[in-house]
N, C-alpha and C positions, 0 to 999 in steps of 0.2 A: 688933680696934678700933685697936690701939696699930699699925696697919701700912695705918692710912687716910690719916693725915696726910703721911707719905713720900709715899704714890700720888697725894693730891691737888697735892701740891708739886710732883710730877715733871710731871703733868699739864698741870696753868697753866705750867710752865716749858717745856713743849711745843708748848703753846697758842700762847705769848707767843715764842716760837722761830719759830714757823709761820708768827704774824701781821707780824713785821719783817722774816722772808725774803719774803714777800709784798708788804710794804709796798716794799722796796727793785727789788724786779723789778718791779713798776708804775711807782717812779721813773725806773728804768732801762728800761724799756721807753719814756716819753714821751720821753725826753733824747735818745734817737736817732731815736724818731717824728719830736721835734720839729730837727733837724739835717737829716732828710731834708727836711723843708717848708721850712728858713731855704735850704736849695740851691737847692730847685725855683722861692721865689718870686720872683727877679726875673726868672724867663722864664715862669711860668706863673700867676705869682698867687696869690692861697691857695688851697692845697690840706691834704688830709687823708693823713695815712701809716698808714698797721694793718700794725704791724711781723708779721712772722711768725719765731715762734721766741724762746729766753729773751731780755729785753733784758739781766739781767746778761751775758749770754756773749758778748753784741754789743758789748756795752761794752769789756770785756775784751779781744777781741780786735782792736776798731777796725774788724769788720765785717758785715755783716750779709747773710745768704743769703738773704731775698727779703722783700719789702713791696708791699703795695697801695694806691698812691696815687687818689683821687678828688677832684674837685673839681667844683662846678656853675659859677662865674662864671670861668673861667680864658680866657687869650687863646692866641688860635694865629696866630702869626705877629702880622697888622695886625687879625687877625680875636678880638674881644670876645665875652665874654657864654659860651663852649662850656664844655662840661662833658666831664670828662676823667675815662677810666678807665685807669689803666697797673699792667702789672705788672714789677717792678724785680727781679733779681737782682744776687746780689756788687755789693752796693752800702758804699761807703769810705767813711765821714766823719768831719772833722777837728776839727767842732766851729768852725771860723767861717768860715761858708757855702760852705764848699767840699766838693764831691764828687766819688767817681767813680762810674760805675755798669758793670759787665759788658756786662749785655743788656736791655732794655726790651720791651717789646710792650705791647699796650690797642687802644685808641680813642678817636678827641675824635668829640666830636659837636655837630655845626655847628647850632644851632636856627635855624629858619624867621625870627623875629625877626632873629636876629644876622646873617643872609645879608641882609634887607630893611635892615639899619642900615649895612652895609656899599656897599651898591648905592646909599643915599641918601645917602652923604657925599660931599664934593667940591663942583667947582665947577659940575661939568654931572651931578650929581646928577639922576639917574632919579625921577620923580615916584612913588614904587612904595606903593600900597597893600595890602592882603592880600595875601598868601603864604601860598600849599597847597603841599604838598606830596604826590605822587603815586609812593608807592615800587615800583607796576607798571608804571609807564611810567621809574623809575628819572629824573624831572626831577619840577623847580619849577616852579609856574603864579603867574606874578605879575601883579596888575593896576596898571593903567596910568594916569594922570590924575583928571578928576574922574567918581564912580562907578564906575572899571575899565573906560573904553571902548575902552581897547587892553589888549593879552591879548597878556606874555612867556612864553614857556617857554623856561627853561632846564635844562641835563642837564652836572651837576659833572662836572668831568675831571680829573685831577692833572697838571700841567706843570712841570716840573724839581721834583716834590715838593711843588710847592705847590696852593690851593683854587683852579680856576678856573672858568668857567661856560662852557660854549656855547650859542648863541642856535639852537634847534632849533625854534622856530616864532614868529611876530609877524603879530597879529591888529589890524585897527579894527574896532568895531562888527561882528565875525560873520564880517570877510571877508578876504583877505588886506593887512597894512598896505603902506602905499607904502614904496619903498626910502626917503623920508627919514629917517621912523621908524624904521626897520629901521637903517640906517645912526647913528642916534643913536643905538640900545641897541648896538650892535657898538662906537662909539666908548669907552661908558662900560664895557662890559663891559672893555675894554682897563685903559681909565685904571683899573676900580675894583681890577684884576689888579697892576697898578704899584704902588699904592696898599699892596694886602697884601704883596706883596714884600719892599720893605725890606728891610734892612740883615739877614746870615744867609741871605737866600736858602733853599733847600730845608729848611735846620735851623733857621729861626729861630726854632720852637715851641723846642726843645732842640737845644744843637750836637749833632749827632751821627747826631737821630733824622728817620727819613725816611719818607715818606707814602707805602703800598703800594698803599692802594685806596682808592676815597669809594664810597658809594652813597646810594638817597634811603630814606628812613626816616619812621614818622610824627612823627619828631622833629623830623628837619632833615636835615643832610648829616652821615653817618657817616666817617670817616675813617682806614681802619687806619694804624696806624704800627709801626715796629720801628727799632730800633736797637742799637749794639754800642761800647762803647767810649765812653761816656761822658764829658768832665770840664768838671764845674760850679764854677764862681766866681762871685764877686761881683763885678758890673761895674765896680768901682773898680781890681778885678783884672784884670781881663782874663777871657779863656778863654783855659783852657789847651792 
């Protein structure tokens, strides 16, 4: 009896040991979650990190061997609304909003919506109502005016790294459209390609990271990306 009270004091002092190592590596886990999201957001928006591995030792060390970032409203390039899967190794950070990162790989994925909000901006803006998508024929089917009585398909391409469209068939009413139409969706497909461009070029999701493949999905347009060699600033900084 006289050798309970020792056990239960080592016990709780075990306990209470466990629970503020605990408590500190949750802390230390979000501090560099959240460092990884202060880098990523002024080129992608908010995003989510799920560190992998202790955060005390990331701390410690200043580094971190890999994380999975996600995000559903993030921008790629001029292009809004994509939701973003990456996965990040030897990634650096300083703690104010700078990073580097090793090697990156994922996928953005371009929704049906965000492709039609992107086609309808501008000044010669496309009249585009519903947007299917057809990931056996690998294109978009977009309808055209009032009720859909001209009928786009387009089939994603990547050009210098970036999201582009090509006009693989243009319908009126069932039957082939005349070249004016046709010629107006080839003008805006240009202009709406200019448009996403902007300023970075191939890397403007991430300096760095570069588009390998797109294809059609029942989501929207999938996007592989990879990259190597990372460094993120804040744009009052620069890139480095």
């Amino acid at each position: 009896m006289r050798r309970r009270g020792p056990a239960l004091w080592l016990s709780g002092a075990a306990a209470g040991l466990a629970l503020l190592a605990g408590t500190a590596e949750y802390g230390a886990t979000r501090v560099v979650e959240g460092r990884i999201e202060d880098a990523l957001r002024p080129r992608l928006g908010p995003t989510e990190a799920d560190l992998s591995g202790p955060g005390l030792l990331a701390v410690a060390r200043g580094r971190v061997d890999a994380a999975e970032v996600t995000g559903h409203d993030v921008a790629f390039g001029r292009i809004t609304g994509a939701s973003v899967d990456l996965s990040l190794h030897g990634v650096t950070t300083a703690g104010d909003g700078r990073a580097t990162v090793a090697s990156v790989r994922g996928r953005i994925t371009v929704p049906a919506g965000a492709v039609r909000a992107s086609l309808a901006a501008g000044d010669r803006a496309l009249p585009v109502g519903a947007v299917t998508t057809d990931p056996a024929s690998g294109t978009l089917r977009l309808g055209l005016g009032p009720g859909g009585a001209a009928t786009v398909v387009l089939r994603p391409e990547l050009r210098d790294g970036r999201l582009s469209f090509d006009l693989a068939e243009a319908t009126l009413l069932g039957r082939p459209a005349p070249e004016r139409l046709v010629g107006a969706v080839r003008e805006e497909l240009a202009a709406a390609e200019g448009r996403r461009a902007g300023p970075g070029g191939a890397d403007a999701a991430l300096p760095g990271l570069r588009a390998e493949a797109a294809r059609v999905t029942d989501r929207g347009v999938e996007v592989t990306v990879r990259g190597t060699d990372l460094h993120l600033a804040p744009p009052s900084g620069g890139l480095a």
